[in-house]
N, C-alpha and C positions, 0 to 999 in steps of 0.2 A: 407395413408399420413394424417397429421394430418391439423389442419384449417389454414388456411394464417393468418401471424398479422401482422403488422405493427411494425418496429424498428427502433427508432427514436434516434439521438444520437445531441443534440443541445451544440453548444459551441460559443464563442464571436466571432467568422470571418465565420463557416461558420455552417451547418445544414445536419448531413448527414441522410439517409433513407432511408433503406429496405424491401422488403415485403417479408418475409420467410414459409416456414412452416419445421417439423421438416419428415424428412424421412428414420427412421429407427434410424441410428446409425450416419448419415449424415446430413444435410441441405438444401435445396435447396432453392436459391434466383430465386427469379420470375421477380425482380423491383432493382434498388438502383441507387443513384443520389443524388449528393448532389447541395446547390444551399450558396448565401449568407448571412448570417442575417442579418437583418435588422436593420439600424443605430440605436442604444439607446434602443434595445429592449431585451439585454443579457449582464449582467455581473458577470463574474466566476460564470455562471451556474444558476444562480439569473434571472427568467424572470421578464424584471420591466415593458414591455407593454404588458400585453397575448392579446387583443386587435387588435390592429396592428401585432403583430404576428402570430394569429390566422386568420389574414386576405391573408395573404402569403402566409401560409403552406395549409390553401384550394386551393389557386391558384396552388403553385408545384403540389399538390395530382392531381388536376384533368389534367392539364398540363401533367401528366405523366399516364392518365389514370384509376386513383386510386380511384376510388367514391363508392366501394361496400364496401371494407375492414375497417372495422371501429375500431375492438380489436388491440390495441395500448401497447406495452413495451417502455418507458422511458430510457435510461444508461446515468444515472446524473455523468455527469464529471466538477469537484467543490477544491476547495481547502476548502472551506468552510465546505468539509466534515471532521472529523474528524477520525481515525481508528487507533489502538493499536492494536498488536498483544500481549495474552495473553496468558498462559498454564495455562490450568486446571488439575487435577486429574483423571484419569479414572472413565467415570460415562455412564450411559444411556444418549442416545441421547435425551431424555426428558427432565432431567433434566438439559442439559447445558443451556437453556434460564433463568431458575429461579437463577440458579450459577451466569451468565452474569449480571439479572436486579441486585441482591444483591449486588454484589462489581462496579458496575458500575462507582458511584461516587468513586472509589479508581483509574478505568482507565481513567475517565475526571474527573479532580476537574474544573468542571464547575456549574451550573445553570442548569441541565438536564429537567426541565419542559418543557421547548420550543425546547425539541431535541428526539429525534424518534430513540432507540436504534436496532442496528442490528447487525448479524454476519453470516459467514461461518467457515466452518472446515477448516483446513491447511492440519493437517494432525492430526491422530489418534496416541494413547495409542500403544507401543509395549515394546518387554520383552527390545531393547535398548534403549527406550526414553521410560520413566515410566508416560508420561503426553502428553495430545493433545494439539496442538499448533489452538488457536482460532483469529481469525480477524474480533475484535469488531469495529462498525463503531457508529457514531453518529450523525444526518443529521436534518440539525434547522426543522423545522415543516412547518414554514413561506416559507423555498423554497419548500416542495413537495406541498403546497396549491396552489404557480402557476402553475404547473404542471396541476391539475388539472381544472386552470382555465382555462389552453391554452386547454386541451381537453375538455373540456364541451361549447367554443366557435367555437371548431374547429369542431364540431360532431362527438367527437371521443370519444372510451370509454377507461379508463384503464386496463387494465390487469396485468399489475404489473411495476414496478422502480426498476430497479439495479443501483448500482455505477459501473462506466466504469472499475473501478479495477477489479471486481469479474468478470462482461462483456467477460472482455479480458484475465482472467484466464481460463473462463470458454472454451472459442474458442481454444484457445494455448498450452491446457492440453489434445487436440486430436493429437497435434502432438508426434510422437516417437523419439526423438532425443540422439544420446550417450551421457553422458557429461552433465557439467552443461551449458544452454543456455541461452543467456543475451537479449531480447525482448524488443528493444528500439521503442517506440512511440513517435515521435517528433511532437507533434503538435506547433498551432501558437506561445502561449506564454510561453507554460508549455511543461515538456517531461517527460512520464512515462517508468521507466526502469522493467522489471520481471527476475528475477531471477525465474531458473526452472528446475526440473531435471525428469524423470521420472513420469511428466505430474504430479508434486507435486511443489507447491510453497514456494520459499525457501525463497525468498525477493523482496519487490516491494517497490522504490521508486519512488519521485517526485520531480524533482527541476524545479525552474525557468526561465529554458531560451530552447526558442524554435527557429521555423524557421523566428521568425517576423521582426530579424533585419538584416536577407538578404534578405529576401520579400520586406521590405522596403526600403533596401538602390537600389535595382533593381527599383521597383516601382518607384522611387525621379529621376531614370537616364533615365525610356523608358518614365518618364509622365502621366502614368497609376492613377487611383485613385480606391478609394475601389471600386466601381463598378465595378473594372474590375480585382477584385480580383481572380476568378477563372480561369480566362486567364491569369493572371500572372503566376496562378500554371502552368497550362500548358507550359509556356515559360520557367520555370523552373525547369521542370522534363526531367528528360537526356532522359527518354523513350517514349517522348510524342513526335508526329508530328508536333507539334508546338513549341519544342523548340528554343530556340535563346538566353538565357543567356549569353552563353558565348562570345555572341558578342561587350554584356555592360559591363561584369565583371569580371574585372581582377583574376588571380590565388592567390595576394595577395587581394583583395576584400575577394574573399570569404574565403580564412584561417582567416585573422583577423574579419569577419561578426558572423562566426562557432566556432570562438576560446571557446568562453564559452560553447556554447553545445557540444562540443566534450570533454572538459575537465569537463565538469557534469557528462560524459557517463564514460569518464576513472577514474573519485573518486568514481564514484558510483563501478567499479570493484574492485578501491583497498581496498575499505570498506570490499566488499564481501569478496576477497580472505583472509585479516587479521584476518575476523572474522570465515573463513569454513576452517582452513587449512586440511583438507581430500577431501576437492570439491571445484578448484583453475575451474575457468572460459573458457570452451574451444573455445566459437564461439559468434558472435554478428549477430543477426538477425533483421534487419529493416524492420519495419512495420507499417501502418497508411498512411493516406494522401500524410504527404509530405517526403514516405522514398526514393524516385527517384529525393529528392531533390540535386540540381549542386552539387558535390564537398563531398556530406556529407558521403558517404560509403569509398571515396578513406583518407580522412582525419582521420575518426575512424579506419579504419584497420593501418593505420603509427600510430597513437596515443597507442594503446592498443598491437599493433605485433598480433591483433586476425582476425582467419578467418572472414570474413564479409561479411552474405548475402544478398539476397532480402526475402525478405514474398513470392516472387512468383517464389522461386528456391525450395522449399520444397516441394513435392512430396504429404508427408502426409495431410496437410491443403488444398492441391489441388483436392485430394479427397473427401476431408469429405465435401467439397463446392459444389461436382459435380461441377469442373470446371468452375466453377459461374465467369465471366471477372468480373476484379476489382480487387474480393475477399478482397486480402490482405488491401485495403484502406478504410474496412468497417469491422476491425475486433470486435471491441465494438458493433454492431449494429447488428452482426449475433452472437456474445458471450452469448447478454441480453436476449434470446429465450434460453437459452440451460438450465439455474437455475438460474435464477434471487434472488435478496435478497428479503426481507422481508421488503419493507421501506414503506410501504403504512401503516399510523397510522390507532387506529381504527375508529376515528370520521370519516376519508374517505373512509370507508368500506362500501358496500352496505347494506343498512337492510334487516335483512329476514323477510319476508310476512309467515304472516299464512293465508290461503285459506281454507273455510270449504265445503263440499260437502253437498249439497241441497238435495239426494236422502235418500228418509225416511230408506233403506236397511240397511244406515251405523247408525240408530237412535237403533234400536234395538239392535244390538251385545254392544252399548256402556250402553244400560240402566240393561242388562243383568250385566254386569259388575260390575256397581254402586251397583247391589243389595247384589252380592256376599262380595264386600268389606266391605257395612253395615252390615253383620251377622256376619262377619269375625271379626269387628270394635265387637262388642255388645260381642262376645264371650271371645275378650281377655278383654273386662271390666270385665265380670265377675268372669275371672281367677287371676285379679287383686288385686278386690277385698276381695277374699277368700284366700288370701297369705298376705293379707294387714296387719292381725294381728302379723302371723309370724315375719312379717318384722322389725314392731314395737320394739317387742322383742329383736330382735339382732341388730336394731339401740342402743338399753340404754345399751349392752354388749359393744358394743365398745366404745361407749363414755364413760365407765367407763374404758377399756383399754387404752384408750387416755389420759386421766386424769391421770393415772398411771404412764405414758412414756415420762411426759412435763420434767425432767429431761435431758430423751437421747432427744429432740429435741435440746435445750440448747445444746449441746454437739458434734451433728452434724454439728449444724449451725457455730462453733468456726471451726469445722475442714475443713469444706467449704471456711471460711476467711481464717484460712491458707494455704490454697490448691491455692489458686487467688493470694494470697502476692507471694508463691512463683513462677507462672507463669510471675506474672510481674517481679520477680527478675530474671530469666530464659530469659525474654525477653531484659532486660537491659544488660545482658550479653552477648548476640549474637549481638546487637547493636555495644556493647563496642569492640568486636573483628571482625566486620565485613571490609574487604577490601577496603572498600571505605574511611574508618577512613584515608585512607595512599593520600587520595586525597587533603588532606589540606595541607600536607607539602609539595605535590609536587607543589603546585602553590603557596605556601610560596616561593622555592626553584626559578620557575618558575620566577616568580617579583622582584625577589634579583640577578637572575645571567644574564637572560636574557639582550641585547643591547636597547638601545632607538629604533632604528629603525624599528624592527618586527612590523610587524601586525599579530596578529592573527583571521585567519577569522572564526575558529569556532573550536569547542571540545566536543567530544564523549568520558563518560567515562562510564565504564563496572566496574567490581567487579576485574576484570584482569588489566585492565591498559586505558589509556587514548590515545585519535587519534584527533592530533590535524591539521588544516591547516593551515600553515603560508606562510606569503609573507613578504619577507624584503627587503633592494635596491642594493643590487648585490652578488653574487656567494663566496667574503669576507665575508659578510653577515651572509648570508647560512652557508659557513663552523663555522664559530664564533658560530653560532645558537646550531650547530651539536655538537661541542665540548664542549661548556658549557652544553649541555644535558646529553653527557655521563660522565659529571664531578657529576650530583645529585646522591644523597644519598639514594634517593627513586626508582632507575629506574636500574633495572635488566638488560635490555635489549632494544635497541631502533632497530626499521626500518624505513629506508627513500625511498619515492616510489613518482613518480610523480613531479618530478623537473623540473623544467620548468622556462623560460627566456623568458618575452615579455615585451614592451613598453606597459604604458598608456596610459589613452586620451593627456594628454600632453609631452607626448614620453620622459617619466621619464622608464627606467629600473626597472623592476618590478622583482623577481624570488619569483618563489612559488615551493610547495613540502609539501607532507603530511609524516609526526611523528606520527609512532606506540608505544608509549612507555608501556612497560610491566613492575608492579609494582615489588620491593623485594629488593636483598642487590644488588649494586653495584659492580661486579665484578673487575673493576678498582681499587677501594678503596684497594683488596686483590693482587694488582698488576698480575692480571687474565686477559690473550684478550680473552673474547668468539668466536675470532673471528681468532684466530693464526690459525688454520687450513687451512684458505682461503690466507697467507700470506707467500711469500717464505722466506728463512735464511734469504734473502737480503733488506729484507723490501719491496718486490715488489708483490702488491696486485695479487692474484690469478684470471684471467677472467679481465674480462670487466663490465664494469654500466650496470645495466639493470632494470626492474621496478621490482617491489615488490610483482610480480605476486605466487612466488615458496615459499613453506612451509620453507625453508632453509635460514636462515638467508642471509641478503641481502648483496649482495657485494657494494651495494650504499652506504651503509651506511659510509664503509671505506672510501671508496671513496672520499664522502661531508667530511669525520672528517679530511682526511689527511691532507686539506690544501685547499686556494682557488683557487692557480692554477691550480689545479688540474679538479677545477667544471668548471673555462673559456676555458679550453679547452674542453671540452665536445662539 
């Protein structure tokens, strides 16, 4: 078994901590507990007091028995980090670091002096994907230096800093599961979703909204204050002996508390499946802290139609844990042991010492040495200089050949300029015909046909087509939205997934739904329905609405275009 370290995973409400060591092909946790941080001392991962916090975390350690173990792993969870997923070339595992510093500045146009470059593999070079898929990360320098401050106040030493993403790659990639699986972490303010299949990482997002605003709106009704924030979790976990939620909070509390974290978890799968149609999303698996939170498993399985488990119905990660209680709500903190990143810069590297031996034994083999190099040294001088004439000679032969050939350099040098002019005319021409050109007219098209009303909350666009979210103020709306979409001249083909009807803060009627538009000729224009198949002689759509989960063009779509009574009665 290998040495116990310490895995520490620090975030703004609370501090979680493990003592692990690695055994065999499994892990075993010895220790883990988490406790709360301390008011002003953590923000998005930014320690601002190592001080006061360092005064804490030796109180939990010893609290908890923990005063020998000193080798310490960090899993930095930050928005502040930055990460791109890039494809390279097929190359040796050498050379991908020198490939990454090089184009660095093409995957942050940032100021990278103050940022600490890293990466892991995705996945590798094969005969069907002719390039490895890499996940570059960039992490300011100024947060791994508290990091170090809180361990050099705390008496701890480092051993290495992961980000929680690779963390939780790394833990979740021992699971065997059929199917592609969707690894939701809902923490307090933020929630990370993984995509995964065959313990290969397919996609991992991040959006903003976590469990904080039905912790809080609970907290505002039992009186609680952050000090008694971990007892809140416990009154709000359905598995916990101390729950009582549900005696404060009603069924509509918690759907409209949850509304935006479930509907983060259900865009983050329609993204997925738009973009994998060969690997469409089979199961959601909750994991972290608060995945036993009130209401949130039975809300995401109606939201998505998808099976929905716990972290502690899986077989496989129950294993590889040795059964460790908890497990699942510590899975960043037993991930960051398994291959942590490379975030430690150099200036926070240890120096290495040279130590010399004082015993006269090792004085001789080295003065032996010295002598043989000097005769060695004195021999090729003299071989040196007995060729030196030679050399002379066929130095003035070739300067007299070079002298001869300043024509052909002239000549070369024209055909070098023309060889550059045409690479840049080569490169102006795949600019000139590149797919994205067709994204201007589509939001020309977009501004001109489009209603006042729409908002648009955001847009993703590809070389294929554009995924936009809108919300506009009723289900009329909506279909108006739909209809003028498939009236553009730029849009081959539309899907609508995710449609959805809720009030605002000021109980204005809201409807939202995400637009896959795929770019090309407009089928309409050719008086063509790509979609008569799904449509009887009698005009009466084929099936039922359903989300946007199947490779198969969507029946929603019809559905939103037909009309808007159509969408109120939904």
């Amino acid at each position: 078994m290998a040495a116990k370290v310490l895995n520490i995973e620090i975030c703004d409400q609370t501090i979680s901590i493990c003592r692990t060591a690695r055994n065999g092909k499994s892990v075993r946790v010895f220790d883990s507990f988490v406790f709360p941080t301390p008011e002003g001392c953590v923000s998005d991962g930014v320690i601002l007091n190592p001080t006061l916090l360092a005064n804490e975390l030796r109180m939990q350690l010893a609290s908890h028995g923990i005063t020998r173990t000193k080798s310490t792993i960090f899993s930095l969870a930050s928005s502040k980090i930055a990460a791109r997923e890039v494809k390279l070339p097929p190359m040796k595992n050498k050379l991908i670091a020198a490939a990454i510093r090089t184009n660095s500045t093409d995957y942050f146009p940032i100021d990278l002096k103050s940022y600490h470059i890293a990466y892991y593999v995705l996945d590798t070079a094969s005969s069907a994907k002719p390039y490895s898929r890499i996940l570059v990360m960039a992490v300011p320098v100024s947060m791994i230096e508290g990091y170090f401050l809180l361990a050099e106040r705390s008496g701890l030493s480092i051993k290495a800093i992961d980000s929680s993403g690779n963390s939780q790659y790394q833990a979740l990639k021992q699971i065997n599961l059929k199917g592609v699986t969707v690894f939701a972490d809902v923490g307090s303010a933020s929630s990370v979703v993984s995509f995964m299949r065959d313990g290969k990482l397919l996609l991992q997002r991040t959006f903003a909204f976590g469990a904080d605003e039905l912790t809080a709106h609970y907290m505002s009704l039992s009186g609680k204050t952050k000090e008694d924030y971990l007892e809140v979790l416990h009154e709000m976990d359905i598995t916990h002996s101390e729950f009582a939620a549900d005696k404060l909070l009603s069924l509509g509390d918690i759907q409209s508390d949850l509304e935006r974290l479930v509907s983060g978890v259900m865009r983050s799968i329609d993204y997925f499946n738009s973009s994998q149609w060969d690997a469409a999303v089979t199961r959601v698996v909750l994991i972290g802290l608060n995945r036993h939170l009130v209401g949130l498993r039975d809300l995401i399985a109606e939201a998505t139609g998808l099976e929905t488990l716990y972290l502690d119905d899986i077989p496989d990660f129950a294993q590889f844990t040795n059964t460790a209680p908890d497990a699942p709500a510590f899975v960043n903190c037993i991930g960051c042991s398994i291959a942590p990143l490379d975030l430690i810069p150099k200036q926070f590297l240890p120096s290495r010492r040279i130590t010399v031996d004082d015993d006269d034994s090792s004085v001789i083999p080295g003065v032996i040495m010295c002598g043989i190099i000097v005769v060695g040294a004195i021999l090729l001088s003299v071989s040196s200089w007995l060729s030196y004439a030679t050399t002379v000679d066929d130095l003035r032969d070739v300067q007299t050949e070079i002298n001869s050939l300043q024509s052909a350099v002239q000549t070369y040098n024209q055909y070098i300029s023309y060889q550059e002019s045409q690479k840049s005319v080569d490169s102006l021409s795949y600019i000139a015909v590149n797919p994205n050109t067709k994204l201007v007219g589509f939001f020309e098209e977009l501004e001109d046909k489009m209603p006042s009303s729409i908002l648009l909350l955001s847009a993703t666009c590809t070389n294929d087509g554009v995924s936009l979210n809108i919300t506009v103020g009723s289900y009329t709306d909506a279909a108006s939205v739909i209809s003028s979409l498939r009236e553009f001249e730029s849009i081959a083909q539309i899907q609508i997934s995710g449609l959805n009807r809720s009030l605002n803060e000021v109980g204005i009627e809201r409807v939202s739904f995400s637009a896959n538009c795929l770019y090309g000729a407009n089928p309409y224009k050719n008086k063509i329905n790509p979609y008569s198949e799904f449509i009887y002689s009698d005009g009466t759509p084929v099936g039922t609405t359903d989300t946007a989960t199947n490779t198969a063009p969507s029946t929603t779509t019809d559905a939103a275009a037909s009309s808007a009574s159509d969408l109120q009665g939904q």
